[in-house]
Each structure stands twice: as structure tokens, then as C-alpha cells.
C-alpha positions as CSV (number, residue, x, y, z in Angstrom):
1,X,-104.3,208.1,-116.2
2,X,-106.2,204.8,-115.5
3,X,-104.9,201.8,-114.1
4,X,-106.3,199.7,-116.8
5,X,-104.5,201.3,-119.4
6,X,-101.0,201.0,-117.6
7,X,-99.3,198.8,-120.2
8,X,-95.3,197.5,-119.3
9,X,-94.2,199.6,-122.1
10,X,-95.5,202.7,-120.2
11,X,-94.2,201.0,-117.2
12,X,-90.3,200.1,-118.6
13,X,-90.3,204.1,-119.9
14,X,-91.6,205.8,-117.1
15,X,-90.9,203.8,-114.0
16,X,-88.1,201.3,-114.8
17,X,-86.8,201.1,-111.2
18,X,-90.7,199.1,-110.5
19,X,-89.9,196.8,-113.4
20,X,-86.9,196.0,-111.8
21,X,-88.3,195.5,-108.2
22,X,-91.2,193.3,-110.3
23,X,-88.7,191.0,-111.4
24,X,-86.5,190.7,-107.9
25,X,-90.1,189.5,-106.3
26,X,-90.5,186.9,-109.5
27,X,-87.1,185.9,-109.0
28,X,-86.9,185.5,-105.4
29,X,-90.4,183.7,-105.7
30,X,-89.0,181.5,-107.9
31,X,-86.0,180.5,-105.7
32,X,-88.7,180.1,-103.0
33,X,-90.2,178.0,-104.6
34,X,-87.3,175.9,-105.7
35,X,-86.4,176.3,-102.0
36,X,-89.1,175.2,-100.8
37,X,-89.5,172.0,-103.5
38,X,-85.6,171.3,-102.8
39,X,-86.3,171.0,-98.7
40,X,-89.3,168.9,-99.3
41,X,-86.9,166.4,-101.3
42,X,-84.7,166.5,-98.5
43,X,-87.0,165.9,-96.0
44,X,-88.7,162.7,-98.2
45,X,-85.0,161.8,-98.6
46,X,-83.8,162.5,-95.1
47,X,-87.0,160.4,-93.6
48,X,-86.1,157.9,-96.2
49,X,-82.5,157.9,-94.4
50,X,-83.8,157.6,-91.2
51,X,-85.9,154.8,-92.0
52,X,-83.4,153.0,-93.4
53,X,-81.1,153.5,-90.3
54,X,-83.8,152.8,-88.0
55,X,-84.2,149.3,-90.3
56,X,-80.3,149.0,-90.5
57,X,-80.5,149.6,-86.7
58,X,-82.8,146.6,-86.1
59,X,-81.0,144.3,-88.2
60,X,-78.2,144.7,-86.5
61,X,-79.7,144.3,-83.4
62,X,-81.3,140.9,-84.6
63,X,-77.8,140.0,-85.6
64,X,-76.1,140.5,-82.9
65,X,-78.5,138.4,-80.9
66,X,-78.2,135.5,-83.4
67,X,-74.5,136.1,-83.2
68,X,-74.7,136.2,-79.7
69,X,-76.7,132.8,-79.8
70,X,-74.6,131.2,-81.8
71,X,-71.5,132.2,-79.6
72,X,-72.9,130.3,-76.8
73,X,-73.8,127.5,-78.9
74,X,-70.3,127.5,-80.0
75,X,-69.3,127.8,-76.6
76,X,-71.5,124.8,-75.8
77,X,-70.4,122.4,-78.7
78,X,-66.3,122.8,-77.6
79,X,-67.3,121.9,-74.2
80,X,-69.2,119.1,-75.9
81,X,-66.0,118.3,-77.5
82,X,-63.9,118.8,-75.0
83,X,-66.1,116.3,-72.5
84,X,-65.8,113.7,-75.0
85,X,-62.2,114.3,-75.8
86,X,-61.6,113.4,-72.2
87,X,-63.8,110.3,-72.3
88,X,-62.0,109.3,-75.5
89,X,-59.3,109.6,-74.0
90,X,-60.0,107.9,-70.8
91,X,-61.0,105.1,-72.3
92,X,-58.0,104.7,-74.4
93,X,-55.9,105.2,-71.1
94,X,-58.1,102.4,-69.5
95,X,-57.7,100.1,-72.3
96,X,-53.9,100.2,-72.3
97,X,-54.1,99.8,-68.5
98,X,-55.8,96.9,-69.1
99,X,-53.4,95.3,-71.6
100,X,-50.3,96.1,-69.6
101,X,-52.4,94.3,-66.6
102,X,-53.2,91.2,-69.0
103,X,-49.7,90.8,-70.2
104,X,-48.3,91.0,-66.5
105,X,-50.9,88.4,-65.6
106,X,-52.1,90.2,-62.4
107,X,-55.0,88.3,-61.1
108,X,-58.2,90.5,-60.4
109,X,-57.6,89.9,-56.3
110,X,-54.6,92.3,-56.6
111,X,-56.7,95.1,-58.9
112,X,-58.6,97.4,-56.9
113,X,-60.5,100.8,-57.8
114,X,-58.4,103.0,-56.2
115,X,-55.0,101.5,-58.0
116,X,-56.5,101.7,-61.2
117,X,-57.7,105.5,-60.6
118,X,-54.2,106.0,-59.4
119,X,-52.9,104.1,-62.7
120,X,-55.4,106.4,-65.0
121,X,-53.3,109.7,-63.6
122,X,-50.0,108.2,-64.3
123,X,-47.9,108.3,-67.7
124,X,-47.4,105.3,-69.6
125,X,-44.2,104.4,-68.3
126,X,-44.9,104.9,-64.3
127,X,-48.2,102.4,-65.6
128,X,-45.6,100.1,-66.4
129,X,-43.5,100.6,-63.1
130,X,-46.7,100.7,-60.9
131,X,-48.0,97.3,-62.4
132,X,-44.4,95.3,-62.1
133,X,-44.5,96.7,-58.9
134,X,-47.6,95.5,-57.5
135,X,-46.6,92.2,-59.6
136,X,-43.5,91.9,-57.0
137,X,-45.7,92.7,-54.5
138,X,-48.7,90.2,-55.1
139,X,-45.8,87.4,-55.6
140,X,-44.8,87.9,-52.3
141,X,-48.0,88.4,-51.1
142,X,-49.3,85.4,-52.1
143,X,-46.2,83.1,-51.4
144,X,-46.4,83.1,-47.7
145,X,-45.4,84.2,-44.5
146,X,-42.2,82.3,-43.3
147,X,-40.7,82.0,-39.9
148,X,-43.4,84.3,-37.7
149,X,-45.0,81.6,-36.6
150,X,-48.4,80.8,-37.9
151,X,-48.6,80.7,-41.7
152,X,-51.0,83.2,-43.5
153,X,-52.1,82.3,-47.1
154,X,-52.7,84.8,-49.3
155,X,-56.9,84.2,-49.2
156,X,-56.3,85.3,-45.4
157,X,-56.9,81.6,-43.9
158,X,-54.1,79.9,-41.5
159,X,-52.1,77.6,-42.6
160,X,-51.0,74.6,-40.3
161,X,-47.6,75.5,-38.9
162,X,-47.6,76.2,-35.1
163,X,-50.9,75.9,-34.5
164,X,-50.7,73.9,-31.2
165,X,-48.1,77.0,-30.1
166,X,-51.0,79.5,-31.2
167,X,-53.8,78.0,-29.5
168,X,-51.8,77.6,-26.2
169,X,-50.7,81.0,-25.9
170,X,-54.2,82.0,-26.8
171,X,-55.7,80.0,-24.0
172,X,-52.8,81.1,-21.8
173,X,-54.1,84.7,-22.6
174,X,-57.3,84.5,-22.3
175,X,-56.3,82.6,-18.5
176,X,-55.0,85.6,-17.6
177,X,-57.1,88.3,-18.9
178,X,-59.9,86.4,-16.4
């Protein structure tokens, strides 16, 4: 018999187990091929994937460095804040200071710097104390020195009392130191 006139009827009769093999090879072919189409999806989908991450990935990144950015400025701004705060504050503490010094009528020859930085670290009431106190104080200062012979006023200047007694016993000193 010729090959040419091997039809699948012949075939199915007298070789059925060929027939069969026939269609395993179409069929596995076919699954192949669906396979093979199914793993090129999921390689366009996987690349797809990884594209996306690598984009997700960089966003991120970008993100964190603005969010890193804006930490600092944060940062930044509440020391901002905070340095104003304080000078607010200062001032406020200053200008009280300065009333309670008004109202006690301290002249400005008994204020000095360093009183008034020590006043700014003080609460409101030792403010109070410290200013009476150096009230007391300037009164006193400024009224005289009594009884120790020569008189002091309180611009630093003698006064007149004893001052024949001073200039003897400074000439009687000087005698001797000679």
C-alpha cells in the first residue's frame, strides 16, 4: 500500500494505538503552546511588576528625602520658636523689672547691668524683695556716713566735717613715711 492513499479511516481500523499517540502530541502541543503563551503573560506581567516596584521604590525614596527635609525644617522652625519664645519672654520679664523699679523710684545711679541680669533670673516675688532691698540700701547709701569722721556723700565727694583733723593726720603721715 502507498502512503498517499493512507486515509484516517484505514488508520482508526488498522492502527488505532498511532491515532491515539497522534492526538497525545496534538494535545501536548497544544498545552505547549498555552504554556508557553501563559509564561510570556507572566513575564510581560512580572516585568510590569518589577517596574512598578522599581518606580514604587523611587518614590519612596524621593519621599523619604522630602520627609526627611521637612523634618529638619520642622526641627528648624521650633527652635525658631523656641528662640523667640525666650525673647518674648525676656522682654516681658524686663518690662516688669522695669515697672517694679519705677514704682520703687530707684534712681538709675543705683541700677547696674549685673543687678538687672541677676533680677531677670529671679521670680516675681524675689524681684520684688531684691528691689526693696536695694531701695533700703540706696537710702542709706545716699544719706551719709555719720560719726567716722569725714563725711562721704553719696556722689563719692567729701563733705566738710573734720576736715582740718583729715588733713593733719595726712600731713603727719606723709612726715613720717619721709
Amino acid at each position: 500500500m502507498n502512503l498517499k492513499d493512507v486515509t484516517i479511516e484505514i488508520l482508526t481500523k488498522e492502527n488505532p494505538e498511532l491515532i491515539e499517540k497522534i492526538k497525545a502530541s496534538l494535545e501536548d502541543a497544544e498545552r505547549i503552546t498555552n504554556m508557553e503563551n501563559e509564561f510570556a503573560d507572566l513575564t510581560t506581567k512580572f516585568n510590569d511588576l518589577k517596574t512598578s516596584n522599581d518606580e514604587l521604590k523611587t518614590s519612596f525614596d524621593t519621599m523619604k528625602g522630602e520627609n526627611d527635609s521637612l523634618k529638619k525644617e520642622n526641627e528648624d522652625l521650633k527652635k525658631k520658636l523656641d528662640t523667640y519664645e525666650q525673647k518674648e519672654k525676656k522682654e516681658a520679664k524686663e518690662k516688669l523689672i522695669s515697672e517694679k523699679i519705677e514704682v520703687a523710684k530707684l534712681p538709675k545711679e543705683a541700677i547696674t547691668a549685673i543687678w538687672m541680669n541677676d533680677l531677670l533670673m529671679k521670680d516675681e516675688t524675689a524681684i520684688e524683695s531684691a528691689i526693696q532691698d536695694r531701695k533700703d540700701i540706696w537710702a542709706k547709701v545716699t544719706s551719709g556716713v555719720k560719726g567716722q569722721g569725714m563725711e562721704y556723700k553719696a556722689d563719692g565727694k567729701e563733705g566738710t566735717k573734720n576736715t582740718e583733723e583729715i588733713k593733719e593726720a595726712k600731713e603727719s603721715f606723709v612726715s613720717k613715711v619721709k
